[in-house]
Residue frames as qw, qx, qy, qz and C-alpha x, y, z in Angstrom:
[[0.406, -0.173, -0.891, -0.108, 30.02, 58.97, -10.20],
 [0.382, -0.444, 0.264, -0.767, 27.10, 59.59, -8.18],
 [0.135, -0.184, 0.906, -0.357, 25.88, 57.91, -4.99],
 [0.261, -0.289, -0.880, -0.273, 22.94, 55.33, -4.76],
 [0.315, -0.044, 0.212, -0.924, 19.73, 57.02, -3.45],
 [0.077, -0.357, -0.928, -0.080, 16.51, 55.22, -2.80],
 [0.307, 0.127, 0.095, -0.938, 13.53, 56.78, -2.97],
 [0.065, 0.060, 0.995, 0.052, 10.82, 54.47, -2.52],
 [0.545, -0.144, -0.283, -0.776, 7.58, 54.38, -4.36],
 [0.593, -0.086, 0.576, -0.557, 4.48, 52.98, -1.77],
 [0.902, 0.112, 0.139, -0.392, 2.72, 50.52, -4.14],
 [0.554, 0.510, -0.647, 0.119, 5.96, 48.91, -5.56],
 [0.091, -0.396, 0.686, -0.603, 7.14, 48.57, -1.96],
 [0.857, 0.128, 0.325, -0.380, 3.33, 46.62, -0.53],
 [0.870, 0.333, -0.315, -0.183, 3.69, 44.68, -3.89],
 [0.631, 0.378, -0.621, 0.269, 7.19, 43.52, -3.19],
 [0.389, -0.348, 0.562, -0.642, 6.55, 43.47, 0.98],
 [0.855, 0.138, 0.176, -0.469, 3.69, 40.62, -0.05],
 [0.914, 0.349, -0.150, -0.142, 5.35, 38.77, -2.68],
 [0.419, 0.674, -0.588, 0.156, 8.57, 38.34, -2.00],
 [0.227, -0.341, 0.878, -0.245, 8.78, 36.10, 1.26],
 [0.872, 0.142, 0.322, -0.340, 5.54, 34.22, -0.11],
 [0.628, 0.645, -0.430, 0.068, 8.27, 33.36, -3.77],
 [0.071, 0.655, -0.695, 0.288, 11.01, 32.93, -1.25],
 [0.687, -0.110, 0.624, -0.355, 8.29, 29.83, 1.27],
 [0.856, 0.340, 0.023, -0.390, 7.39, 28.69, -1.93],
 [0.547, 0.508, -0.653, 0.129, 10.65, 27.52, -3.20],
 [0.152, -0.215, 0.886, -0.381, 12.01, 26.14, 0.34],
 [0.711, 0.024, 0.310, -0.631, 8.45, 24.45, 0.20],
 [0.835, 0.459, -0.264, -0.151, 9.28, 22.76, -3.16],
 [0.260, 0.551, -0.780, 0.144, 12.66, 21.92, -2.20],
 [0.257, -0.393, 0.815, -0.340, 11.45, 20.28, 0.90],
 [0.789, 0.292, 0.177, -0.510, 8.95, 18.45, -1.11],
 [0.742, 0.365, -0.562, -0.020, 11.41, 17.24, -3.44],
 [0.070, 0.464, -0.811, 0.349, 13.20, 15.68, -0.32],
 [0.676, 0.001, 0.545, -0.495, 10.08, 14.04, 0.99],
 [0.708, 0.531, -0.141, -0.444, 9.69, 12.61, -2.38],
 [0.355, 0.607, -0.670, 0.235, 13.19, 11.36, -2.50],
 [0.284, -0.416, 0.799, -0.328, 12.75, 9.76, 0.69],
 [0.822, 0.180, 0.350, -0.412, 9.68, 7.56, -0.34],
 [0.686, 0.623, -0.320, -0.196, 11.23, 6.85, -3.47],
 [0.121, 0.499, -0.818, 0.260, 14.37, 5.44, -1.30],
 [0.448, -0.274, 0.723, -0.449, 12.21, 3.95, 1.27],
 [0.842, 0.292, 0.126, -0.436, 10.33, 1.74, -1.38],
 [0.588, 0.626, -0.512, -0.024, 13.21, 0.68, -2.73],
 [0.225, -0.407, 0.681, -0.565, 14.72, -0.24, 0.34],
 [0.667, 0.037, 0.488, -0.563, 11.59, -2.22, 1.23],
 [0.832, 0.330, -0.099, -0.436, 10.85, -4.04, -1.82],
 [0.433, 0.517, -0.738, 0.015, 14.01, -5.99, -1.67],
 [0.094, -0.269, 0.843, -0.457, 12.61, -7.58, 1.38],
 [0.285, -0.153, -0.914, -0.243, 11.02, -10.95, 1.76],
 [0.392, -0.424, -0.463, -0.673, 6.86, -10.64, 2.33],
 [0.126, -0.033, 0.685, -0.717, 5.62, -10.63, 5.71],
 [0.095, -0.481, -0.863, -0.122, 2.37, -13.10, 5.94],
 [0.267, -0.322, -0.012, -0.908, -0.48, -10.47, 6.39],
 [0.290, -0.452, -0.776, 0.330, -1.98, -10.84, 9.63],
 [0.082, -0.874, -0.338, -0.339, -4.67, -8.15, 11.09],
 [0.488, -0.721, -0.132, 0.474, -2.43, -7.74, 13.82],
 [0.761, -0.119, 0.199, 0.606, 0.45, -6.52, 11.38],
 [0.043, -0.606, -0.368, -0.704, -1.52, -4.24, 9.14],
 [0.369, -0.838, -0.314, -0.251, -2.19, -2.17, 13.35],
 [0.635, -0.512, -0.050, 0.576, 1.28, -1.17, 13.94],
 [0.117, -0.672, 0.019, 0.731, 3.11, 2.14, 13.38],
 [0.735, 0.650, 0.186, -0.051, 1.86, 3.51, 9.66],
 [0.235, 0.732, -0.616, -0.172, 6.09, 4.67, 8.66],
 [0.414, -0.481, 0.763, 0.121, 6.68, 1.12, 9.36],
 [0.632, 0.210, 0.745, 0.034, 4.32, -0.29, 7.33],
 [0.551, 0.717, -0.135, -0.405, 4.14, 2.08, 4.56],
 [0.674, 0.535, -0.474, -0.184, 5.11, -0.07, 1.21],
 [0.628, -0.258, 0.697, -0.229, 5.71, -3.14, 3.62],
 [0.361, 0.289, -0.767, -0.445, 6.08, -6.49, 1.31],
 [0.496, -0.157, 0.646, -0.559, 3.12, -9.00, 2.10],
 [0.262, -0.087, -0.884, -0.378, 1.52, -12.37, 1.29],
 [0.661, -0.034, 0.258, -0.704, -2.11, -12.99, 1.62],
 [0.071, -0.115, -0.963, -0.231, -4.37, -16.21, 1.44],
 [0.319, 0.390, 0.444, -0.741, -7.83, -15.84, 1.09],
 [0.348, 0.496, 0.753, 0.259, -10.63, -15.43, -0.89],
 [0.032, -0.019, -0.077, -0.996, -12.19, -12.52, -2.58],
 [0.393, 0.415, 0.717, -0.399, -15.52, -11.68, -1.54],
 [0.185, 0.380, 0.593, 0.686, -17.72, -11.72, -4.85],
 [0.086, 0.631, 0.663, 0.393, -19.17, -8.27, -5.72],
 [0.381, -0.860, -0.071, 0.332, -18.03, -6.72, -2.66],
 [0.552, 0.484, 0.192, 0.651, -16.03, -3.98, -4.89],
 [0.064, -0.824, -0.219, 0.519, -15.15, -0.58, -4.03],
 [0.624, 0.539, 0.176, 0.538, -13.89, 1.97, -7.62],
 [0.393, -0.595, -0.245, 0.657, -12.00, 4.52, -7.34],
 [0.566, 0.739, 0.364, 0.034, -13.10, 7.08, -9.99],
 [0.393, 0.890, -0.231, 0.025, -11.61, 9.40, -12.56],
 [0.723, -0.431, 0.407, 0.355, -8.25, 7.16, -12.91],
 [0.695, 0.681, -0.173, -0.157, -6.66, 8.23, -16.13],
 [0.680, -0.431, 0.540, 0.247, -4.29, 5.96, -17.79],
 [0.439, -0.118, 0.469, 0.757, -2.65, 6.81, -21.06],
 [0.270, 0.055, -0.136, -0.952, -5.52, 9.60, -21.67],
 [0.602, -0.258, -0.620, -0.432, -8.74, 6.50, -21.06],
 [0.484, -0.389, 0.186, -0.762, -10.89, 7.33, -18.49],
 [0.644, -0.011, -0.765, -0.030, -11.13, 4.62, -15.58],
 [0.634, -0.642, 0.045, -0.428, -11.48, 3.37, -12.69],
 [0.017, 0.376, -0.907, 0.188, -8.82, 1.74, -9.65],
 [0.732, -0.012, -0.680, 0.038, -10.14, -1.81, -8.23],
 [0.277, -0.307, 0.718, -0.560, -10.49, -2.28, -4.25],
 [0.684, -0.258, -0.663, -0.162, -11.67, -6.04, -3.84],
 [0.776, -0.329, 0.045, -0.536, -12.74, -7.43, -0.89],
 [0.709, 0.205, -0.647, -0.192, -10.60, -9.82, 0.68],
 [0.722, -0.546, -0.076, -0.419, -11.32, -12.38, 2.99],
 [0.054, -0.516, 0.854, -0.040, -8.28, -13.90, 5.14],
 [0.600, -0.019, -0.799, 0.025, -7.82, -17.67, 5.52],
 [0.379, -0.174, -0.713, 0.564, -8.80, -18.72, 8.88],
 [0.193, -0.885, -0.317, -0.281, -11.51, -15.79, 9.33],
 [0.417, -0.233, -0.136, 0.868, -8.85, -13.31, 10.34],
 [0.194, 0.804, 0.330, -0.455, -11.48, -10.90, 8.59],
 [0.579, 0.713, 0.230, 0.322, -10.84, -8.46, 5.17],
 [0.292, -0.436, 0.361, 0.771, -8.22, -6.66, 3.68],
 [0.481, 0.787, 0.257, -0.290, -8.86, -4.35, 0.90],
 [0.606, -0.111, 0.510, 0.600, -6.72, -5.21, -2.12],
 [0.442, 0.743, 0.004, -0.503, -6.45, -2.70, -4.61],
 [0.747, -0.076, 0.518, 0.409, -5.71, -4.51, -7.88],
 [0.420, -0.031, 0.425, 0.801, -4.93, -1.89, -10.25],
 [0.386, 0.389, -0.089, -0.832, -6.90, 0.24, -13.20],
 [0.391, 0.399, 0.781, 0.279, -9.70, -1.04, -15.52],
 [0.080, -0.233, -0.391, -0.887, -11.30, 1.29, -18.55],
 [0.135, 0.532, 0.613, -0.568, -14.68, 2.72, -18.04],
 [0.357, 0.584, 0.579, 0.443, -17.12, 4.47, -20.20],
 [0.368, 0.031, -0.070, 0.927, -16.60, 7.87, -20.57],
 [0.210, -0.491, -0.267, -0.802, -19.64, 8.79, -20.71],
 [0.024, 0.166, -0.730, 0.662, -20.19, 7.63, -17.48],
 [0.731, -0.030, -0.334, -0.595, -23.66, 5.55, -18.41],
 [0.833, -0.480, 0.025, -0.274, -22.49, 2.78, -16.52],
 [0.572, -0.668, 0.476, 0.003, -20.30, 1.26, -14.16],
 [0.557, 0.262, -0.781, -0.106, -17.46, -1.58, -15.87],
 [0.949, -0.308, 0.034, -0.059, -17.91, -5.39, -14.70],
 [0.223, -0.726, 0.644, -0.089, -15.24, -6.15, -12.70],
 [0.612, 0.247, -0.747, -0.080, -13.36, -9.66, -13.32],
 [0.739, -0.458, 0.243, -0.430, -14.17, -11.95, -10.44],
 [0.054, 0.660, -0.716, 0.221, -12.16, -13.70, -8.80],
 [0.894, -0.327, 0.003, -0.307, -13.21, -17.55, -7.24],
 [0.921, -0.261, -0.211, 0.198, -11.51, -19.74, -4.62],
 [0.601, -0.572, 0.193, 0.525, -8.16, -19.48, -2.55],
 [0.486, 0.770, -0.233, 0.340, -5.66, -17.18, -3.84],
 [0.703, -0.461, -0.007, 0.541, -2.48, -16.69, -2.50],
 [0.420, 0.760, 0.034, 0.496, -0.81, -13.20, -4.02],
 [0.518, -0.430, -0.219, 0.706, 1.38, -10.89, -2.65],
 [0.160, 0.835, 0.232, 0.472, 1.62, -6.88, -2.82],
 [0.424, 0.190, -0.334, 0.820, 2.82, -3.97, -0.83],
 [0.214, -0.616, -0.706, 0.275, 1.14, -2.02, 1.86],
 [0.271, 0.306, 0.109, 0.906, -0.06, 1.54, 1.27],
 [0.176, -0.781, -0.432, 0.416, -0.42, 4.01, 3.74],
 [0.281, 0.784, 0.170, 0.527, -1.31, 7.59, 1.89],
 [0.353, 0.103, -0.149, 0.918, 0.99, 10.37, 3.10],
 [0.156, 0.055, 0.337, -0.927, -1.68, 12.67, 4.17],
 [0.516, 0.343, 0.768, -0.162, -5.36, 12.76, 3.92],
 [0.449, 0.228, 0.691, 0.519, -7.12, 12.80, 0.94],
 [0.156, 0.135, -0.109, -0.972, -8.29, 15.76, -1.38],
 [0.166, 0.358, 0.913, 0.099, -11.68, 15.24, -2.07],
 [0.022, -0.319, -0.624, -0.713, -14.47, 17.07, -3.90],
 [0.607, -0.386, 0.145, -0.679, -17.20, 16.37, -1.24],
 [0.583, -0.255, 0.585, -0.503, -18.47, 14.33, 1.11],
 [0.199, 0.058, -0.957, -0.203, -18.28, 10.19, 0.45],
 [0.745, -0.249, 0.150, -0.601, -21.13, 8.73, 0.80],
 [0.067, 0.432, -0.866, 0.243, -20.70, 5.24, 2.41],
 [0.630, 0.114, 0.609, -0.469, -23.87, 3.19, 2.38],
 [0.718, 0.463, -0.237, -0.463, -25.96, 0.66, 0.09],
 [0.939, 0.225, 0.234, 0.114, -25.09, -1.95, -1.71],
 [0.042, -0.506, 0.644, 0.572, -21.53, -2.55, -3.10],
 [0.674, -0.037, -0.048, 0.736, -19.94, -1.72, -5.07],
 [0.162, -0.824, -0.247, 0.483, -19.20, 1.86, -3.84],
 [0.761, 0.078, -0.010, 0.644, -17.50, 4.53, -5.60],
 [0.448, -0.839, -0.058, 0.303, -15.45, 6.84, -4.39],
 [0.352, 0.854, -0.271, 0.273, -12.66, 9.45, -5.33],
 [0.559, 0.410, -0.655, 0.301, -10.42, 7.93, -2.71],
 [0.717, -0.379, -0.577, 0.094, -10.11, 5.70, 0.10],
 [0.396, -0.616, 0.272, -0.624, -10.98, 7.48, 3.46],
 [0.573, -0.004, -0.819, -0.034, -9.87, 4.51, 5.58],
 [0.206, 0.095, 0.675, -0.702, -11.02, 6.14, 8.82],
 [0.528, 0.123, 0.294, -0.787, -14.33, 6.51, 7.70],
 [0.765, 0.274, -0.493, -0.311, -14.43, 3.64, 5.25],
 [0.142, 0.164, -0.922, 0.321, -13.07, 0.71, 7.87],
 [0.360, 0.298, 0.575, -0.672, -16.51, 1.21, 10.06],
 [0.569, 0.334, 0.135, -0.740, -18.48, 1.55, 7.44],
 [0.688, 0.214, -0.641, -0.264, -17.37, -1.49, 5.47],
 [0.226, 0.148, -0.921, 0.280, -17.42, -3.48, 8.65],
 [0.434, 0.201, 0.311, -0.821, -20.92, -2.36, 9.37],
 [0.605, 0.351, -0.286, -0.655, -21.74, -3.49, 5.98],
 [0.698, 0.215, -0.666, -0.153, -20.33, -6.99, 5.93],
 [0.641, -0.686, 0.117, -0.322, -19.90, -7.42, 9.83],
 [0.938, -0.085, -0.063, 0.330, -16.48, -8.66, 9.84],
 [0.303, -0.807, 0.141, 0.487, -13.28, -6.65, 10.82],
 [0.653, 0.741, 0.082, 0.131, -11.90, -4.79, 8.52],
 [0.635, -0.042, 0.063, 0.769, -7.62, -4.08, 8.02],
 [0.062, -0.858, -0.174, 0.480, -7.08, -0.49, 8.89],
 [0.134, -0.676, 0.437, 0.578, -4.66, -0.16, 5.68],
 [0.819, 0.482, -0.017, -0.310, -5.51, -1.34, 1.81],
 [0.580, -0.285, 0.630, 0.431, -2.51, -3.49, 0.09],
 [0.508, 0.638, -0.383, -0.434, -1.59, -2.79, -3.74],
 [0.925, -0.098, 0.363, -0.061, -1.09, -5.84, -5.35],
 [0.242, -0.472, 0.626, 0.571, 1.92, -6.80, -7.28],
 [0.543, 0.535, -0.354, -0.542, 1.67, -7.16, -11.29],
 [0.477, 0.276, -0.811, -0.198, 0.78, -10.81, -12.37],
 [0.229, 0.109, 0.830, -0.497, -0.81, -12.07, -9.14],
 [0.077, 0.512, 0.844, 0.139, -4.48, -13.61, -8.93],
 [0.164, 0.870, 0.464, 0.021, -7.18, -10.87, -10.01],
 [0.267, -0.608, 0.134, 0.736, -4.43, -7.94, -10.73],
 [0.468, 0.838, 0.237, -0.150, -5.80, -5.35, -13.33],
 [0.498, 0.713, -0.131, 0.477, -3.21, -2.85, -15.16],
 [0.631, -0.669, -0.081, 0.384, -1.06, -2.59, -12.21],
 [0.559, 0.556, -0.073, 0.611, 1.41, 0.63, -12.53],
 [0.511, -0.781, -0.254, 0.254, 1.64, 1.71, -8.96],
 [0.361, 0.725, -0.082, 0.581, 3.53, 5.30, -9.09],
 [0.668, -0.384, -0.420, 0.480, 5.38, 5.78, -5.55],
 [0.055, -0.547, -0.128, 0.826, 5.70, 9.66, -6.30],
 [0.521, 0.705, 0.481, -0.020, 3.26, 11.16, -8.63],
 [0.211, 0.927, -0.206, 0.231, 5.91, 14.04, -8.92],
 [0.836, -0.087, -0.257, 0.477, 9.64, 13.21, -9.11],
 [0.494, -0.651, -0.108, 0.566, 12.00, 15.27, -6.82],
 [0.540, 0.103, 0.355, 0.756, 13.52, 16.46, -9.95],
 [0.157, -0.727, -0.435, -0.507, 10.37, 18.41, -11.23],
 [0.264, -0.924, -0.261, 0.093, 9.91, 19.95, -7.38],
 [0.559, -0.409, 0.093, 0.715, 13.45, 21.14, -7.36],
 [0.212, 0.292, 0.455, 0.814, 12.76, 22.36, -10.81],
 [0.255, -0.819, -0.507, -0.089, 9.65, 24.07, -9.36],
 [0.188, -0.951, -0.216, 0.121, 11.43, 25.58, -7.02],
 [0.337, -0.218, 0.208, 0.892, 14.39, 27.45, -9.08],
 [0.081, 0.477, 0.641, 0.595, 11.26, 28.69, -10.75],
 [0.506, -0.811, -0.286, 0.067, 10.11, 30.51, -7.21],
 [0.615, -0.407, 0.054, 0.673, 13.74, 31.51, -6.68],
 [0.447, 0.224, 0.499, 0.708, 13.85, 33.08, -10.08],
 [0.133, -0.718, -0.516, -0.448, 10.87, 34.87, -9.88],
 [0.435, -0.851, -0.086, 0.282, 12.10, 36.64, -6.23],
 [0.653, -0.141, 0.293, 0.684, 15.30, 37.07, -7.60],
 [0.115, 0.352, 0.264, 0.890, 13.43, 39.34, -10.66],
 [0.268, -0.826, -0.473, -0.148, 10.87, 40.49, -8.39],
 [0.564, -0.598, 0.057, 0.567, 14.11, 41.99, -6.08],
 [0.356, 0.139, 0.247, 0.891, 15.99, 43.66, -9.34],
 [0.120, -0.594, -0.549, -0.575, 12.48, 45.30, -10.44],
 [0.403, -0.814, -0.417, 0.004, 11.94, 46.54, -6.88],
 [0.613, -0.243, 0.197, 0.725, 16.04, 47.94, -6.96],
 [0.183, 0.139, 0.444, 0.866, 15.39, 49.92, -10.21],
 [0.027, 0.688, 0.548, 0.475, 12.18, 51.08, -9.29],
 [0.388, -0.888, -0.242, 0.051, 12.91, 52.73, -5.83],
 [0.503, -0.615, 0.194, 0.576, 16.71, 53.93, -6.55],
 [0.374, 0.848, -0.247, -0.283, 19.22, 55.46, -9.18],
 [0.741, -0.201, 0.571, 0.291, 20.97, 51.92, -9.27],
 [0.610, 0.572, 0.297, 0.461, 20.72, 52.21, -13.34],
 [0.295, 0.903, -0.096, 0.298, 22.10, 55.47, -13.47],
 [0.625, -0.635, 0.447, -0.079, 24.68, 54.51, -11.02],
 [0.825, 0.041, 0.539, 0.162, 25.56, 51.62, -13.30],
 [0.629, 0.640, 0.308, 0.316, 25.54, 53.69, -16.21],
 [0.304, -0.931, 0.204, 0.005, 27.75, 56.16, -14.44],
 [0.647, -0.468, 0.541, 0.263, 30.28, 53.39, -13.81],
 [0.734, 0.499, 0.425, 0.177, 29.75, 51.91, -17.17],
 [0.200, 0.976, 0.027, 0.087, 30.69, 55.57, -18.50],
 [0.202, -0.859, 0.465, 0.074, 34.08, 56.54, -16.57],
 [0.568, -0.514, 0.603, 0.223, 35.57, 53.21, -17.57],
 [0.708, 0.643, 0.213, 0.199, 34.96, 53.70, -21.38]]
């Protein structure tokens, strides 16, 4: 039986110097993704069982973990026309668009941007849909949503004109100013999703993780796997492990 010998070949070696701890971040990355996932998923749960907190501006300007998915009631009006879309929403493969009204508290407490959900669009993108409008007091409730990081975006929003704007997705630093510029009333530093069946709610399917923990775990035995053969392949190419094996293999036929 002979001994194991390495004898290491240079571009194998680089290859597997490179890939292997990037295979090895990637997984822990996923994993800890699925745990972040997992927590939101808990913390929404958690949250939704609890009775609505009136939406005041003050409430919607405290710490964003506390208020993420926060349960709230509103009274107000919606301002007509004052719209904001968010584009390329697909929902069961038909091209759309989300819904950010314009609402005004009771009592001039100023606006809160309510997103009420998805509406179709034309695919060919010829022209905007009319949005359903909304008149007099409402009273509705929904959840507060503060996005998890900031947003991917394409380019640069523009943020002037006439509403209704639209936009790939709600920059609320730079979109607060500029919709309070526009209408000169303060604006709530955080949008609210509205709940399914309230006043002016579109197709409301609000997805709390877009990717479930399951999938990232699955992600990352798929990273693990891939170091795992990237580690055999780098074994057999720089030693006499097979013939070593096939040594052993041998004496105990």
């Amino acid at each position: 039986m002979g001994d194991l010998r390495f004898d290491l070949e240079w571009r194998i070696t680089v290859l597997t110097a490179v890939l292997l701890p990037a295979l090895v971040a990637l997984g822990f990355w996923q994993l800890q993704r699925a745990d972040e996932k997992a927590a939101l998923a808990e913390a929404f749960a958690l949250r939704s069982t609890a009775a609505p907190a009136e939406l005041e501006p003050t409430l919607l300007s405290g710490d964003p973990q506390g208020l993420a998915y926060l349960p709230v009631k509103a009274q107000g009006e919606f301002v007509a026309g004052r719209h904001l879309l968010l584009d390329n929403r697909i929902r069961g493969g038909r091209f759309g668009y989300e819904v950010v009204s314009l609402l005004q508290l009771s009592g001039d407490r100023g606006l809160v941007l309510i997103n009420r959900g998805w509406i179709a669009g034309d695919p060919g993108r010829m022209e905007t849909p009319q949005v359903p409008e909304v008149t007099g007091p409402v009273n509705l409730t929904g959840h507060v949503y503060v996005a998890p990081g900031e947003p991917y975006l394409l380019g640069e929003q523009l943020l002037d004109g006439p509403l209704p704007w639209t936009l790939q997705a709600l920059e609320m630093n730079k979109l607060v100013p500029a919709l309070s510029e526009a209408t000169g009333l303060a604006v709530a530093p955080y949008p609210v999703r509205i709940d399914a069946g309230e006043p002016g709610a579109l197709l409301v399917d609000w997805q709390i993780v877009n990717v479930s923990p399951a999938k990232h775990t699955g992600y990352a035995v798929q990273w693990f796997t891939m170091a795992v053969a990237l580690a055999i392949i780098f074994l057999l190419r720089n030693s006499n492990l097979w013939d070593v094996l096939r040594g052993r293999q041998s004496e105990n036929e």
